[in-house]
C-alpha positions as CSV (number, residue, x, y, z in Angstrom):
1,X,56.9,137.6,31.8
2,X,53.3,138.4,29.8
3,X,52.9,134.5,29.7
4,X,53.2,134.0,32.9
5,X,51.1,136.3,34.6
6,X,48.6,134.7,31.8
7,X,49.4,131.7,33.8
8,X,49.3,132.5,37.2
9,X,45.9,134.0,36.5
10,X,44.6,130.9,35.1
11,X,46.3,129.2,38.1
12,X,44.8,131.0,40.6
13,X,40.8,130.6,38.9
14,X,38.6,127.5,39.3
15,X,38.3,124.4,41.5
16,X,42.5,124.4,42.8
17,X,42.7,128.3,43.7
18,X,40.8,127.7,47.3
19,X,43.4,124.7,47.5
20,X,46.5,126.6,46.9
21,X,45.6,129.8,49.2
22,X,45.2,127.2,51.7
23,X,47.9,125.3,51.0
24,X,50.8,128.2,50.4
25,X,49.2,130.7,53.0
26,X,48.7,134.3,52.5
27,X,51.7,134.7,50.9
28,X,51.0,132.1,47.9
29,X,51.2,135.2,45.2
30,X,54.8,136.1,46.0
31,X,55.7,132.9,45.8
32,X,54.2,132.9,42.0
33,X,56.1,135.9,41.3
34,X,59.8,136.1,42.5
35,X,61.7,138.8,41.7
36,X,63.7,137.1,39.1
37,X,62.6,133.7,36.8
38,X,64.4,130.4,38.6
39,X,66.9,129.4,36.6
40,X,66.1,125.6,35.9
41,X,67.8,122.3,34.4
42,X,66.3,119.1,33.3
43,X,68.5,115.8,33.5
44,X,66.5,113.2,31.8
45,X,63.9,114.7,29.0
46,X,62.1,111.7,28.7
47,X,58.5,111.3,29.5
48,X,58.0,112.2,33.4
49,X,61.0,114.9,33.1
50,X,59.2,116.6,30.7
51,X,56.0,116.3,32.0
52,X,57.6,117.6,35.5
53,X,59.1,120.9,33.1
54,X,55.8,121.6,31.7
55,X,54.1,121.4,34.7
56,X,56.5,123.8,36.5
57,X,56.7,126.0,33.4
58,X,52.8,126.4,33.9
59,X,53.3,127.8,37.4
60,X,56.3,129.8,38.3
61,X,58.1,132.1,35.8
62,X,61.1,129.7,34.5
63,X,64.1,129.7,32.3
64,X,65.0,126.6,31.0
65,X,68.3,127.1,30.9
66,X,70.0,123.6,30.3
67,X,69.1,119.9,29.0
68,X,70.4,116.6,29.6
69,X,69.9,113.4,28.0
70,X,72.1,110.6,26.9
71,X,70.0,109.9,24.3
72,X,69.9,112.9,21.2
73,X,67.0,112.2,19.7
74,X,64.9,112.7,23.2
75,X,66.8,115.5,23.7
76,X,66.2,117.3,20.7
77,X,62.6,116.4,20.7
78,X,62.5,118.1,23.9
79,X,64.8,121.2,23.4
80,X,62.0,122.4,20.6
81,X,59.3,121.3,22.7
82,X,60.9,123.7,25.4
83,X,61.3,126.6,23.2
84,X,58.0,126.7,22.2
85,X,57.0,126.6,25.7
86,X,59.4,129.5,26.8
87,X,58.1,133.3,26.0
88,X,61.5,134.3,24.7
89,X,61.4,130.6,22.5
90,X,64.8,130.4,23.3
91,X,66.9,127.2,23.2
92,X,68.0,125.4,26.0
93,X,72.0,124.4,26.3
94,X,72.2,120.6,25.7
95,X,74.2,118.3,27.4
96,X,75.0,114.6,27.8
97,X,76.7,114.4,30.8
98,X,75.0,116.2,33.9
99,X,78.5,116.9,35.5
100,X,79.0,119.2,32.6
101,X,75.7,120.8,32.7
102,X,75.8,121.8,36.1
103,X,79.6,123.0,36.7
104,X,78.9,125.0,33.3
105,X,75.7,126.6,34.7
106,X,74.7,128.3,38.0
107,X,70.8,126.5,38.2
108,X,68.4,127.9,40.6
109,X,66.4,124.3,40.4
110,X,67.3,121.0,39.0
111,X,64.7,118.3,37.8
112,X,65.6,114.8,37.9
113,X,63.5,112.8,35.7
114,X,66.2,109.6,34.7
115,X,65.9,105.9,35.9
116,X,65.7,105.1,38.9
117,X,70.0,104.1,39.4
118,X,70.7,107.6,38.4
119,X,68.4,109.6,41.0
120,X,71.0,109.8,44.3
121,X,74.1,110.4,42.4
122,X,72.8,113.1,40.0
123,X,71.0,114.8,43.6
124,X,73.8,115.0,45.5
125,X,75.8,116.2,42.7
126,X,72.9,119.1,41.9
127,X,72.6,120.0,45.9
128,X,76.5,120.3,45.8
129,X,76.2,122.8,42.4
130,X,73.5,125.0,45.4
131,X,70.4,123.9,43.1
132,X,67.1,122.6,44.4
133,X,65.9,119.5,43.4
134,X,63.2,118.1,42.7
135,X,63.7,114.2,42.2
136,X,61.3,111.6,41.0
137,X,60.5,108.5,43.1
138,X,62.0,106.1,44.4
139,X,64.6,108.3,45.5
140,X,67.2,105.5,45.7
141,X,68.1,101.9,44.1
142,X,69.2,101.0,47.4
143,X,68.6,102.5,51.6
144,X,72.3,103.9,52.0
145,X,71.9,105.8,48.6
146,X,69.0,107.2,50.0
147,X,70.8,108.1,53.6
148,X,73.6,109.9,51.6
149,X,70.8,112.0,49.7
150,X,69.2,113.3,53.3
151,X,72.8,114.0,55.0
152,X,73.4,115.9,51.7
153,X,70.0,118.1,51.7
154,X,70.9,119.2,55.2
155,X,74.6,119.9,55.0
156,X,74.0,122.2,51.8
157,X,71.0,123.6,53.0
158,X,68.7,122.4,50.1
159,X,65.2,122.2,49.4
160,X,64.5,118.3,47.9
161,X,61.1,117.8,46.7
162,X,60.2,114.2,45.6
163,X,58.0,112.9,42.8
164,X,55.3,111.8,45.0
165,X,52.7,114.1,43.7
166,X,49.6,112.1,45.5
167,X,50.4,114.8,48.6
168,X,49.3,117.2,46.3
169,X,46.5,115.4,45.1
170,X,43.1,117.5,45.3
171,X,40.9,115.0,46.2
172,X,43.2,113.0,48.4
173,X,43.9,116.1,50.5
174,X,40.1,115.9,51.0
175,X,40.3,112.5,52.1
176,X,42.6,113.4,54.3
177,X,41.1,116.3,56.0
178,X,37.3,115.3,55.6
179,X,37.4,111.8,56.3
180,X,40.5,110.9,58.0
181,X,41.3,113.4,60.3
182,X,37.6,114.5,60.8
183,X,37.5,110.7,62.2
184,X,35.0,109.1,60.1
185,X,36.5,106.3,60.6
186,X,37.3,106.1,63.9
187,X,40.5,103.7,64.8
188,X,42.3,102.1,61.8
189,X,43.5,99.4,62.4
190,X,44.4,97.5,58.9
191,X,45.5,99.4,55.5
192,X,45.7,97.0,52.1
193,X,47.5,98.6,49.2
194,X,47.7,97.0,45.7
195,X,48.4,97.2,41.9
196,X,47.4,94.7,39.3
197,X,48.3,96.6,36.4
198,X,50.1,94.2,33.9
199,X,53.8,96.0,34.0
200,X,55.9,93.2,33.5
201,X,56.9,94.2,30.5
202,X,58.1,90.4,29.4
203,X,60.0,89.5,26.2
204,X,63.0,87.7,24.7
205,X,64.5,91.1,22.4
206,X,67.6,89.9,20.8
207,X,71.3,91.7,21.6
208,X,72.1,94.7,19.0
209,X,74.0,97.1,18.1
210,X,73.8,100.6,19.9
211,X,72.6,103.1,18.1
212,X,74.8,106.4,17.6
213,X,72.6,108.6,18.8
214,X,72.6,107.0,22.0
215,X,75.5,106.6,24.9
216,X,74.4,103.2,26.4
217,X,77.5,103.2,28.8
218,X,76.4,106.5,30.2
219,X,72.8,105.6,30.1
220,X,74.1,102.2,32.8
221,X,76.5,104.6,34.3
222,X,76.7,102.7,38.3
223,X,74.4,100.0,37.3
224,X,75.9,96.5,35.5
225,X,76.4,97.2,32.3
226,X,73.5,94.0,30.5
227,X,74.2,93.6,26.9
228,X,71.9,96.4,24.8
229,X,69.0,94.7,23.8
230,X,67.0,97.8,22.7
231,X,66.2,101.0,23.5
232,X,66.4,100.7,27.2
233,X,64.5,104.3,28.7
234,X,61.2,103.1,26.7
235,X,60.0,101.9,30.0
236,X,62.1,98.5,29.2
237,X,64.4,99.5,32.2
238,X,61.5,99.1,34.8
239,X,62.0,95.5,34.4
240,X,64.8,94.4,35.5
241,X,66.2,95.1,39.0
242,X,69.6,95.7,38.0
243,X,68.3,99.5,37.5
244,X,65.8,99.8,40.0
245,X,63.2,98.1,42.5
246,X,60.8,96.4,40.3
247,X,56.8,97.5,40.8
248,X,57.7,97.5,45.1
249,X,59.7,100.5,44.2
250,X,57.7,102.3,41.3
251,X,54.4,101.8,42.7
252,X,54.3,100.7,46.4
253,X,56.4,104.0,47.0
254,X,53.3,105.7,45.6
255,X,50.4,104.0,47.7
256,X,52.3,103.7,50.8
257,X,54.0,107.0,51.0
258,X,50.4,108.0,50.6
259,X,49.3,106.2,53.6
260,X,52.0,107.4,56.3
261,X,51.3,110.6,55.1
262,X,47.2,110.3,55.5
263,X,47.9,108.2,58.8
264,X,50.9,110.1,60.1
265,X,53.4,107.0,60.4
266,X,57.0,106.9,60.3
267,X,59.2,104.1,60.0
268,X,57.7,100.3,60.0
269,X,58.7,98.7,63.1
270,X,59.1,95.4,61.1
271,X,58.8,94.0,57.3
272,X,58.3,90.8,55.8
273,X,57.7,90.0,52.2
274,X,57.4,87.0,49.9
275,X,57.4,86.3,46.3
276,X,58.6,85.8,43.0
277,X,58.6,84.7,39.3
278,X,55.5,82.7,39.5
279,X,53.2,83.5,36.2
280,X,55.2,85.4,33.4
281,X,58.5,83.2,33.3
282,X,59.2,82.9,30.0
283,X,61.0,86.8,29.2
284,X,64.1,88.5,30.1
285,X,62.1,90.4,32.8
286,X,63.9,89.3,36.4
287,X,61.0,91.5,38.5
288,X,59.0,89.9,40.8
289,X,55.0,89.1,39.3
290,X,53.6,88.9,42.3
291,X,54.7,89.9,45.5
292,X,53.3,90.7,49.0
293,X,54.8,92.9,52.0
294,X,53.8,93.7,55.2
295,X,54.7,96.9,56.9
296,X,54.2,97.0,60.9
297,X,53.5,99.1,63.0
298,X,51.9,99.1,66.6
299,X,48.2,98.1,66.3
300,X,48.7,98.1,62.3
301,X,49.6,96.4,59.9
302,X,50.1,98.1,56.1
303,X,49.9,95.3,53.2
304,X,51.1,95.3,49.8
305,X,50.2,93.2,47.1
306,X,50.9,93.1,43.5
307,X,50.0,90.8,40.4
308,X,51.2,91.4,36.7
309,X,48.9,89.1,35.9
310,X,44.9,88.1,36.5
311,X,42.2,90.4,37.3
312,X,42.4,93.2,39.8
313,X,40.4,92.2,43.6
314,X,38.2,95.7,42.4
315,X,38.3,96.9,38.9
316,X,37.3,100.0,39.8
317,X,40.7,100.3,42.0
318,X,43.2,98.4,40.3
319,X,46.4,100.9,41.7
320,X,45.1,102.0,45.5
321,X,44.9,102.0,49.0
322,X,42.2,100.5,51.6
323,X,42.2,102.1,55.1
324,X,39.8,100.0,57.4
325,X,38.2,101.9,60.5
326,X,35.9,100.7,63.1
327,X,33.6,103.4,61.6
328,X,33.7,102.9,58.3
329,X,36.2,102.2,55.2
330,X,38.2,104.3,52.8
331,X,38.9,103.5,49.3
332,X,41.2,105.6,47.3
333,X,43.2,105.8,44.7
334,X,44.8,108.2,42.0
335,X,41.4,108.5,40.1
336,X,38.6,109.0,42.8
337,X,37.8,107.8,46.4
338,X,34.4,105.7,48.4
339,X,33.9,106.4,52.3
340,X,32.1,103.5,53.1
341,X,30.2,103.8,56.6
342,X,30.0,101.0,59.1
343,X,26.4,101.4,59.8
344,X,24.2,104.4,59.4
345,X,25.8,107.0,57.6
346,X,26.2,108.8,53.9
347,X,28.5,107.2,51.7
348,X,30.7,109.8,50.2
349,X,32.7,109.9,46.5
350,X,35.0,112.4,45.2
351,X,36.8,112.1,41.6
352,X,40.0,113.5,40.6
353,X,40.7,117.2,39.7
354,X,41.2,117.5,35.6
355,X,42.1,121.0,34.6
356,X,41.6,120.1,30.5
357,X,40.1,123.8,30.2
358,X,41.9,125.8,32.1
359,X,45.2,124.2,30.9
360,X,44.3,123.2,27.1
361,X,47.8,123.0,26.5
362,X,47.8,120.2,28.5
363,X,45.3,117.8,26.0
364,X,47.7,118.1,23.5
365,X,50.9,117.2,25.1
366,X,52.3,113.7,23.9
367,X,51.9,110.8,27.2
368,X,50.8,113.2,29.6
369,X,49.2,111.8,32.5
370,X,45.6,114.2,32.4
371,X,45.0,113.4,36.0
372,X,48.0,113.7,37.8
373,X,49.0,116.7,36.1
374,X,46.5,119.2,39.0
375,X,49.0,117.3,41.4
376,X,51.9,117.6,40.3
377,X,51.4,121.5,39.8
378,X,50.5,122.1,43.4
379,X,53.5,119.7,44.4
380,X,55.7,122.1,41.9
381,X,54.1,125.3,44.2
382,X,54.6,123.3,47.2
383,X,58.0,122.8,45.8
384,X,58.7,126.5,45.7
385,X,56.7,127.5,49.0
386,X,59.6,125.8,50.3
387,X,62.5,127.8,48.9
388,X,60.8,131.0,49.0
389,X,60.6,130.4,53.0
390,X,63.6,128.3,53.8
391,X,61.3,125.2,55.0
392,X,60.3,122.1,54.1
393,X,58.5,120.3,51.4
394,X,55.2,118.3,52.2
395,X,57.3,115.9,50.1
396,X,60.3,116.0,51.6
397,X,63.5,113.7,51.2
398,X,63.7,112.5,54.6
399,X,59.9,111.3,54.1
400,X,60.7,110.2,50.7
401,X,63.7,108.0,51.6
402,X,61.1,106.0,54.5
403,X,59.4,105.4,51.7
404,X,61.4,104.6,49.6
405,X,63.8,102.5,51.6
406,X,61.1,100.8,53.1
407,X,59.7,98.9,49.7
408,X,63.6,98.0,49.1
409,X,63.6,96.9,52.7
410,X,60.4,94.4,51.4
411,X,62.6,93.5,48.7
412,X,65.6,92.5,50.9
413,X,62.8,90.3,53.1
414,X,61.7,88.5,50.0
415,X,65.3,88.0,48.8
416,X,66.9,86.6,52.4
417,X,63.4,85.1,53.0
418,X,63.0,86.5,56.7
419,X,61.5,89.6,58.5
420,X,63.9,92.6,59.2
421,X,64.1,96.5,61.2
422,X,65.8,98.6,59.9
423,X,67.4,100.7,62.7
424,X,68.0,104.1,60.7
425,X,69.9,105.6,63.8
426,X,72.6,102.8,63.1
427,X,72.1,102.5,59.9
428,X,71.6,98.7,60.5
429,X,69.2,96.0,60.0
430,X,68.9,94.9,63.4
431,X,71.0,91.8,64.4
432,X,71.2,90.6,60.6
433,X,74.5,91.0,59.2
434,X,73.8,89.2,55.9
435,X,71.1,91.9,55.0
436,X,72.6,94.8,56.6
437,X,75.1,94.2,53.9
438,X,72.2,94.3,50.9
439,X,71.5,98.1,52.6
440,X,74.3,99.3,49.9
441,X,74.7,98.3,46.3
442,X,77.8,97.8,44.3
443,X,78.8,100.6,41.4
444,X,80.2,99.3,38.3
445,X,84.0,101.5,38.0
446,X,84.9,103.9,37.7
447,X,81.3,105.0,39.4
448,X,81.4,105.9,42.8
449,X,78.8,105.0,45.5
450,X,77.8,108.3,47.5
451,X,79.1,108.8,51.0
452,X,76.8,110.0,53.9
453,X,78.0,113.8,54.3
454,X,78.1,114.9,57.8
């Protein structure tokens, strides 16, 4: 426990302690110090579920008790990087089938940190065990998966935190509070969201053998099983839709959960989205290149638009979000944010939060993301400000599945080739049976699709 309170100290100096006192209330200390260290499991060890680990290992006092990976070279690699992170150095159990790990262990929290077709399944099945979970985005690979994931939170009584750390992002919470909501810019009226990061990650890899250290069937587990073409959690997997929701689902979900968040909206009363295959066409790669969506709502419209290829509209905002105002505009994104006033006025510009110093750990840590990792420790303290009082996250699941849903909703639109609204009362995209029937994917056997617990 010596480490820890080492920890929490650091925590609680410098730029983020006003910021967390704020944020968790007077009561922020005993949520850094529970009686007894959460008992936590990790199912995925690859690169964000570690990353998620370390960060919660940095601010709450933590056993790591348990370890799964299909793959046993990640999960070795991270079982020793886990003991050297733990004060008592002790080894995690190690698992390769999460079903295993959490009927053999009674874990306060779960961390889910696999691709995307795993993330509802492996939930529901740790809110079942009476864990937490926090779940990376998107929540779902399709809307009913995501339905099934909220009915279960409730019924069990759960606390579900999702990976959408940009609520907990320092200088987007300004933005929020000092610009936004102070009314700088007065009625907004249009929001464009983009990403021109090359992600397609095209090629023509040949089939192969499957290594032995890897289970490839339950690496596909529900999704279709494609012939193993290489290592396939190397990032490969994000493109191709068959285990996820191409860059609408990894980083629309991001941008636009952002902005109903900052703008206080809810479901879109309408979506429409075109697009395709138009530049990179040439690889195995079956994600859409470019693609635009519009999500409505009264007096606003939120657009999305992403390119895999070409030069970004703003190279100094190449993954972000535009809100327009009558007073002014606001640029932001996960690096920095411009207010830009209409007329007379002082522009303002904030950067992100790095904590390189006070966390020096954190410099050394193989493909950590340096910026996010201030976020993603407040959303890990948010996290637990929620079980320690019974409430709710700032990132919560319900919120997380409108997200989430929503950019599969714009995928739906581009594949059918019309608008739709999604009723989520009914469940139902309104008067279109052909799409309400896309809502829920099918499971390869013996796999189950969840069913909404009531």
């Amino acid at each position: 426990m010596e480490n820890f309170n080492i920890n929490r100290r650091r925590f609680l100096k410098g730029a983020t302690a006003s910021l967390v006192l704020s944020t968790l209330g007077a009561n922020a200390l005993d949520i850094l110090h529970p009686t007894k260290p959460y008992r936590v499991g990790l199912i995925g060890t690859g690169w964000y579920g570690k990353s998620d680990l370390f960060r919660l290992m940095q601010v709450a006092p933590v056993k790591v008790v348990a370890l799964c990976d299909v793959d046993k070279h990640m999960l070795s690699e991270a079982a020793a990087m886990v003991s050297k992170r733990q004060s008592s150095h002790e080894t995690p159990k190690l698992y390769n089938d999460y079903r295993k790990m959490l009927a053999e262990n009674q874990l306060d929290i779960v961390l889910i940190g696999t691709p995307d077709h795993w993330h509802a399944l492996q939930a529901i099945e740790a809110i079942k065990a009476g864990a937490h979970v926090y779940v990376q985005k998107p929540i779902s690979v399709d809307v009913m998966e995501g339905e099934a994931m909220v009915a279960a939170a409730r019924k069990y009584k759960r606390v579900v935190q999702v990976g959408t750390q940009r609520k907990s992002t320092p200088h987007l919470i300004d933005a929020k509070k000092n610009i936004v909501e102070a009314g700088l810019l007065g009625k907004i009226s249009h929001v464009e969201m983009c990403c021109y990061y090359h992600m397609q990650a095209n090629g023509n890899p040949p089939v192969q053998a499957v290594p032995d250290f890897l289970d490839y069937d339950m690496w596909t587990g529900p999704a279709p099983l494609r012939p193993y073409d290489g290592i396939p959690h190397k990032r490969w997997w994000r493109t191709f839709m068959e285990y996820g929701n191409g860059i609408m689902g990894d980083m629309c979900v991001h941008m636009f959960d952002t902005v109903r968040w900052m703008l206080q909206l809810g479901w879109p009363k309408r979506i429409t989205s075109t697009g395709g295959i138009y530049v990179q066409t040439t690889g195995k790669s079956n994600i859409a290149d470019t693609q635009t969506a519009i999500f409505e709502y009264d007096h606003l419209n939120c657009v999305w638009q992403h390119r895999t290829w070409g030069a970004p509209a703003d190279p100094k905002y190449p993954w972000a979000f535009t809100l327009y105002g009558e007073k002014g505009t606001l640029k932001a994104s996960t690096m920095q944010y411009d207010f830009i006033p209409s007329g007379n006025g002082e522009p303002i510009h904030k950067d992100v939060v790095f904590e390189k110093e006070k966390y020096p750990e954190d410099v050394t840590e193989p493909d950590i993301e340096l910026n996010a990792a201030p976020a993603t420790r407040l959303h890990m303290l948010d996290f637990l400000s929620a079980i320690t009082h019974n409430g709710r996250p700032v990132a919560d699941i319900a919120e997380g599945h409108i997200s989430t849903a929503s950019c599969i909703l714009a995928n739906i639109s581009m594949q059918t080739g019309r608008p739709l609204s999604y009723d989520p009362e009914k469940r139902i995209i309104t008067g279109d049976r052909e799409a309400t029937a896309l809502l829920r994917r099918p499971y390869r056997e013996p796999w189950k699709h969840p069913e909404i617990i009531v």
